[in-house]
GUTILO-415609 format. One record per residue (C-alpha): x, y, z; residue in one letter. Coordinates in steps of 0.2 Angstrom, whole numbers, padded with zeros to 4 digits, always signed. Example, Ala and Ser with C-alpha at 12.3 -4.5 7.8 and 13.67 -1.06 7.14 Angstrom:
BEGIN
+0062-0022+0039A;+0068-0005+0036S;
***
This chain:
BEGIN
-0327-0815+0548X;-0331-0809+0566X;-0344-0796+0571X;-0326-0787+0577X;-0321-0787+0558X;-0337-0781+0554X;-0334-0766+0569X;-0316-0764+0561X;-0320-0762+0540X;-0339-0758+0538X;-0348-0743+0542X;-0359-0741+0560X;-0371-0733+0548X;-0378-0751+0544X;-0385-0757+0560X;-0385-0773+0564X;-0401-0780+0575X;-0396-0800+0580X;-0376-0800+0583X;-0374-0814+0575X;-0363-0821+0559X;-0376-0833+0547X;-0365-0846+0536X;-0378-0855+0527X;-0396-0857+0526X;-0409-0871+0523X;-0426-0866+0520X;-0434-0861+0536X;-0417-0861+0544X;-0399-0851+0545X;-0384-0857+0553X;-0372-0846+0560X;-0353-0849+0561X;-0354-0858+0579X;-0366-0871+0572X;-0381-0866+0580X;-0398-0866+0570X;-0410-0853+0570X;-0426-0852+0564X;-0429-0838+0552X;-0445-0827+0553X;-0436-0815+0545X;-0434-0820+0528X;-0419-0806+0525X;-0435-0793+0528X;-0448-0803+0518X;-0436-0808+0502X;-0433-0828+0504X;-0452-0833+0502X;-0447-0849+0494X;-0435-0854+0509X;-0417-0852+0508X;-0405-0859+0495X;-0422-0867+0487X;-0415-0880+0475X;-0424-0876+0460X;-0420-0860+0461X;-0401-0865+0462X;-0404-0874+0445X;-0412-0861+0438X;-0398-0848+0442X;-0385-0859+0437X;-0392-0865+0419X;-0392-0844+0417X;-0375-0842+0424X;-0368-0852+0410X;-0377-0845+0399X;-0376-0826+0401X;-0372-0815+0416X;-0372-0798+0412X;-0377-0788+0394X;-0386-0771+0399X;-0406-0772+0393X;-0402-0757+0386X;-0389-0761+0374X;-0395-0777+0367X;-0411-0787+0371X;-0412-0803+0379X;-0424-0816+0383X;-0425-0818+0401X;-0432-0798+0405X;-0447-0801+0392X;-0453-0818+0398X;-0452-0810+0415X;-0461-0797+0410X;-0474-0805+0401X;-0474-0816+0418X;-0477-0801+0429X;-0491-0793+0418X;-0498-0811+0420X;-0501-0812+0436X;-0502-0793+0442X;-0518-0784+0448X;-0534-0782+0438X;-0538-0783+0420X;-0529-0769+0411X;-0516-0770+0399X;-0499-0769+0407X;-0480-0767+0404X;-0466-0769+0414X;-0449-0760+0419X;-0436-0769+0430X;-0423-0763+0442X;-0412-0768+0455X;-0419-0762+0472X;-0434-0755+0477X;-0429-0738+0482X;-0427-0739+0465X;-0445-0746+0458X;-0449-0732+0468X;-0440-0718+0462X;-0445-0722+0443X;-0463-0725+0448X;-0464-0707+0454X;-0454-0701+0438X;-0465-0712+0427X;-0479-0703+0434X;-0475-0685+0436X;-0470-0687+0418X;-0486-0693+0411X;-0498-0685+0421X;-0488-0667+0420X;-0490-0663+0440X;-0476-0660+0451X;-0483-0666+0468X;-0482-0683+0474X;-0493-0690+0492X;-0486-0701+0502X;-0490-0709+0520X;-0486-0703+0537X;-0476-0719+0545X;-0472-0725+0529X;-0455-0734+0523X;-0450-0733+0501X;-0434-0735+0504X;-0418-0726+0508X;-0410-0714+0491X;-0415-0698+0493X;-0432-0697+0484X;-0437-0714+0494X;-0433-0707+0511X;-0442-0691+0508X;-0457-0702+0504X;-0455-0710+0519X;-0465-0704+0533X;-0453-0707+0549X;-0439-0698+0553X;-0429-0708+0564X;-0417-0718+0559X;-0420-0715+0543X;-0421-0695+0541X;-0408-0690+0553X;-0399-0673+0549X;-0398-0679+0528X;-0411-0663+0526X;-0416-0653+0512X;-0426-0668+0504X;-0432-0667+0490X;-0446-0654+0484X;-0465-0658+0480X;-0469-0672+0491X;-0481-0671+0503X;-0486-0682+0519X;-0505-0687+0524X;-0510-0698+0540X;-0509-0717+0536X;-0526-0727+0545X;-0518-0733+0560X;-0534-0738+0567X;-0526-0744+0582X;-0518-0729+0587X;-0529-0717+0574X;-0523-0699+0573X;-0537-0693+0572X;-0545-0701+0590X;-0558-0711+0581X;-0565-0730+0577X;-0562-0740+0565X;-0581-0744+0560X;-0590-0728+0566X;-0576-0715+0560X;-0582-0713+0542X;-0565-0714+0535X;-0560-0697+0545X;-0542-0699+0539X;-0547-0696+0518X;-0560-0686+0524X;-0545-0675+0531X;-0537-0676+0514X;-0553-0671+0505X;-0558-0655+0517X;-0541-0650+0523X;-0526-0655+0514X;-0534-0652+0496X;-0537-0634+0504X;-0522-0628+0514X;-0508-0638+0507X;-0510-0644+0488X;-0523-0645+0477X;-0530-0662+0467X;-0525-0654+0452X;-0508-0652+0454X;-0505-0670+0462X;-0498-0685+0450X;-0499-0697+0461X;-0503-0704+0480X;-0493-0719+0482X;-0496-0731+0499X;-0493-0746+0506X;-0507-0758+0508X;-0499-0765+0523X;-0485-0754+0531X;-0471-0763+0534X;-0457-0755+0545X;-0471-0744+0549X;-0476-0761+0560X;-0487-0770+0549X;-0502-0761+0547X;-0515-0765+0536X;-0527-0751+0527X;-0544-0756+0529X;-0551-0761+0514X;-0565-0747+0510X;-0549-0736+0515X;-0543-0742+0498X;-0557-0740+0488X;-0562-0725+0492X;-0544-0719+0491X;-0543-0726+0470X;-0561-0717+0468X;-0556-0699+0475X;-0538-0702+0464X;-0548-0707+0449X;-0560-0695+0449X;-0545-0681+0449X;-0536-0687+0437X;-0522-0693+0450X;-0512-0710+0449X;-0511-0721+0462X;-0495-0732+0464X;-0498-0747+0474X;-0481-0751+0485X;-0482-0771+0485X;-0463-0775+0489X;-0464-0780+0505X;-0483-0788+0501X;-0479-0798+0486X;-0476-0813+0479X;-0489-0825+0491X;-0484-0816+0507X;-0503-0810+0512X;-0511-0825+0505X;-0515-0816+0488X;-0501-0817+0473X;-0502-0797+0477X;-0509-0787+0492X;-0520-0776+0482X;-0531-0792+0477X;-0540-0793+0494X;-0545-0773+0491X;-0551-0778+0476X;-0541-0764+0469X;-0530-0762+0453X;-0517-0750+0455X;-0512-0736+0441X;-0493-0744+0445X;-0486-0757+0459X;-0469-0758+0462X;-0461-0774+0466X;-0446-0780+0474X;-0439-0790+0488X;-0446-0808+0485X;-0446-0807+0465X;-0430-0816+0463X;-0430-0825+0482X;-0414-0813+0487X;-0404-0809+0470X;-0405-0790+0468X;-0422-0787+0455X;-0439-0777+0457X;-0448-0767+0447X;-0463-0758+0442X;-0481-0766+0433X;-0490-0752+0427X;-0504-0748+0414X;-0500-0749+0398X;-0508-0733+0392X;-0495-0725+0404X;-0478-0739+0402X;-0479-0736+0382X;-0477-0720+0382X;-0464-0714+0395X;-0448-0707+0386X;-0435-0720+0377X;-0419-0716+0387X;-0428-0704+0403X;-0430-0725+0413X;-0416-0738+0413X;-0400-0744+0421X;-0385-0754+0420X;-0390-0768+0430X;-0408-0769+0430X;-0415-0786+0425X;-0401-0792+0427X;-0403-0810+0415X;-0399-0820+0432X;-0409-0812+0444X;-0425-0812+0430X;-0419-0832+0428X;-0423-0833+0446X;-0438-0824+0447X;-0449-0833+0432X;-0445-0848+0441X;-0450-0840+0458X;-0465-0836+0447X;-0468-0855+0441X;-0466-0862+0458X;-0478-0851+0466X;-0491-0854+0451X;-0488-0873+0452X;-0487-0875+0470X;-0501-0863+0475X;-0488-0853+0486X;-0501-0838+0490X;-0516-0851+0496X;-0504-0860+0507X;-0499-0844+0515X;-0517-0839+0518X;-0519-0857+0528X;-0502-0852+0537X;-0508-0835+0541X;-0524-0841+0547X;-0514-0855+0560X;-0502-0838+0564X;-0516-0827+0568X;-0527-0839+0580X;-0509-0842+0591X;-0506-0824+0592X;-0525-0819+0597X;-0524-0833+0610X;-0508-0826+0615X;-0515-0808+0618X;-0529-0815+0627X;-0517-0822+0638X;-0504-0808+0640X;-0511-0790+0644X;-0494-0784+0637X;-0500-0787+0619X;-0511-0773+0614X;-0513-0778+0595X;-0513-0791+0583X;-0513-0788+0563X;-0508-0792+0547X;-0516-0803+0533X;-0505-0822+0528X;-0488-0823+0534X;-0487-0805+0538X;-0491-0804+0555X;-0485-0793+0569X;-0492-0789+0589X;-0490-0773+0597X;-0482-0774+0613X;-0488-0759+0626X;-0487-0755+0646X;-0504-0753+0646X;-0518-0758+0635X;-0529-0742+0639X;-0516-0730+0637X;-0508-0739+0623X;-0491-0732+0629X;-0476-0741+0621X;-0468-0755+0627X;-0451-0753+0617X;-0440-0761+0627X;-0450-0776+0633X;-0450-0779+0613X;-0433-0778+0613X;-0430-0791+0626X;-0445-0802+0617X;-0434-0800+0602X;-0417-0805+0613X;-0423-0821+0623X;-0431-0825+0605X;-0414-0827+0597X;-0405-0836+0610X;-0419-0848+0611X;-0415-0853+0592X;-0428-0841+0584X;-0425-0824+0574X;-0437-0810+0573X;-0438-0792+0568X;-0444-0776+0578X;-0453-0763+0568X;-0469-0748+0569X;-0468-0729+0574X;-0461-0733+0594X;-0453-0748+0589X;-0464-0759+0597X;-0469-0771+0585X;-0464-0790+0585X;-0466-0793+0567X;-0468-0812+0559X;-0463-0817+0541X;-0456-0835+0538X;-0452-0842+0522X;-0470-0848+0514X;-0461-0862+0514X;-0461-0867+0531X;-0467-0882+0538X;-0482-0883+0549X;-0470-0893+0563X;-0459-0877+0564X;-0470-0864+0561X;-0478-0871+0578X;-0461-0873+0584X;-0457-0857+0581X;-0472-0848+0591X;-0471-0858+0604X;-0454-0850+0608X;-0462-0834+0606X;-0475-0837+0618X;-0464-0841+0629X;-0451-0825+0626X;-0469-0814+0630X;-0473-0823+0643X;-0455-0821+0651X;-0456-0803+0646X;-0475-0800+0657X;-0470-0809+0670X;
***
């Protein structure tokens, strides 16, 4: 079908950022209708980790096909939702017991991470992060903390949600340094915002990203962490630990939180789980999981028996393969090209991210740090119709941001920056 056709039967409320129609992929590539290849440092916004149409994950999903499709988890129970959860509590952050719930999106892990812990903790306010993205339903998008695109004219939101300052050192709200700032954004939260807006006591939960992602790929220190899970634990607040964009090997650790040395209360997952079928859900601590209500969680579709089928052999393959160390070694090569490249280019004013989550922050000017939207927009142009595909992302949209599959090979990885280089440098000239 045409990009017309698209024009003609689908909503304009789904934008579309590369105009362009993808007919197949092949790990690190997609091919579009014409023929031509592209080089994907998308991965459908982080999802296909393992590569595109990944041959074992193919077999895995068609020996379950044949098997069973669809019986809701709720009705009757079925094998592939408890080995993937038993998979999941396996592998997730620290040492607690654990227990798992599964769902299809995560705007949906999301939502029933906030319910789970308004329920069990009996408090009706819930922190989230200026800058943020949680997703797009109604309780998501009023946890998220930017308003356009995704807050335009859809008010009231919902009630009992409050927004604090993320640490965006780089552009720090505050007007401080990263180093010699003594934390002033969590100070704010202590001094201020426990004063004048909500009190600890009457917050269930602060939930953050560890690395914002549309936000543009910004990491929280890691004392920021720490000091956040301290001041939630010693008030009796839950902190949930937003890991669906940083899962599944894309910062180098299985799970983000493990370079924080941090265990989250709950982490929702998502996006990678199942390398693209529709899956995610929420680890959490089994003193809170075992006693939410029977019936007050669920859903039709969530863990569906082909999408968990995919994701415990998304789980084997990163385990047997050692997925996460590979992208640390891929994320070390990633970093050292894009520090050279801002060296070399006064256009790029940062460079961040921790694996294969990496990003650079395009600007007019280095001391004023004013936004260099549309240069990244043209980076982002001459990119594609070089043969590579990028997304934009952060607060002025300004943000190159870089996740190929973990699968990628050093040959195209390389290939693949080099034609960025060579978009930036078009771009500054």
């Amino acid at each position: 079908m045409s990009l017309e056709s698209r024009e003609m039967w689908v909503s304009k409320g789904l934008s579309l950022l590369h105009p362009i129609t993808i007919e197949r992929g092949e790990n690190e590539f997609l091919v579009d209708t014409t023929g031509k290849r592209y080089l994907d440092f998308t991965s459908g916004i982080g999802v296909t980790n393992l590569g595109h149409v990944n041959p074992e994950l193919v077999e895995a999903v068609k020996i379950q096909l044949e098997k069973l499709w669809h019986t809701c988890f709720m009705v009757t129970n079925y094998q592939p939702y408890v080995e993937l959860a038993e998979k999941l509590v396996k592998i997730s952050v620290g040492k607690s017991e654990k227990q798992v719930f599964l769902a299809n999106s995560g705007a949906e892990a999301v939502e029933n991470a906030i319910k789970i812990a308004r329920q069990q903790v009996g408090r009706p306010y819930i922190v989230a992060y200026e800058n943020s993205f949680h997703g797009r339903t109604y309780l998501a998008v009023t946890l998220t903390g930017k308003y356009e695109p995704y807050k335009i004219s859809f008010e009231p939101f919902n009630t009992g949600i409050e927004l604090v300052p993320f640490p965006y050192c780089y552009r720090c709200p505050f007007k401080q340094e990263y180093g010699s700032c003594g934390l002033a954004c969590l100070d704010y939260v202590k001094e201020f915002f426990f004063r004048t807006r909500v009190p600890p006591n009457r917050v269930a939960a602060f939930i953050i990203e560890p690395i914002q992602g549309e936000g543009g790929f910004i990491p929280a220190p890691i004392d920021y962490l720490k000091e956040l899970k301290k001041l939630c634990e010693d008030n009796g607040i839950l902190l949930i630990v937003d890991e669906i964009q940083t899962g599944f090997g894309r910062t180098g650790k299985m799970f983000c939180s493990e370079h924080y040395g941090v265990e989250p209360d709950l982490m929702t997952v998502g996006k990678a789980i199942a390398n693209g079928l529709p899956l995610s859900g929420v680890i959490g601590r089994k003193d809170i999981m075992s006693k939410v209500v029977p019936g007050s969680i669920g859903g039709t579709y969530g863990g569906n028996p082909v999408a968990c089928a995919a994701a415990i052999k998304v789980i084997d393959i990163m385990l047997r393969d050692r997925i996460p160390d590979r992208a640390a070694a891929l994320g070390e090569k990633m970093k050292k090209r894009l520090q050279e490249m801002k060296e070399r280019y006064e256009i790029i004013g940062d460079v961040r991210g921790l694996g294969v989550m990496q990003a650079m922050e395009l600007v007019k000017n280095r001391g004023t740090k004013e936004a260099a939207s549309e240069a990244t927009s043209e980076v982002i142009k001459r990119a594609r119709e070089k043969g590579l595909l990028v997304l934009k992302a952060g607060l002025y949209s300004n943000v190159v941001r870089l996740h190929p599959p973990l699968t990628i090979s050093e040959k195209m990885l390389d290939s693949g920056l080099d034609i960025l280089e060579e978009c930036v440098k078009e771009v500054s000239q």
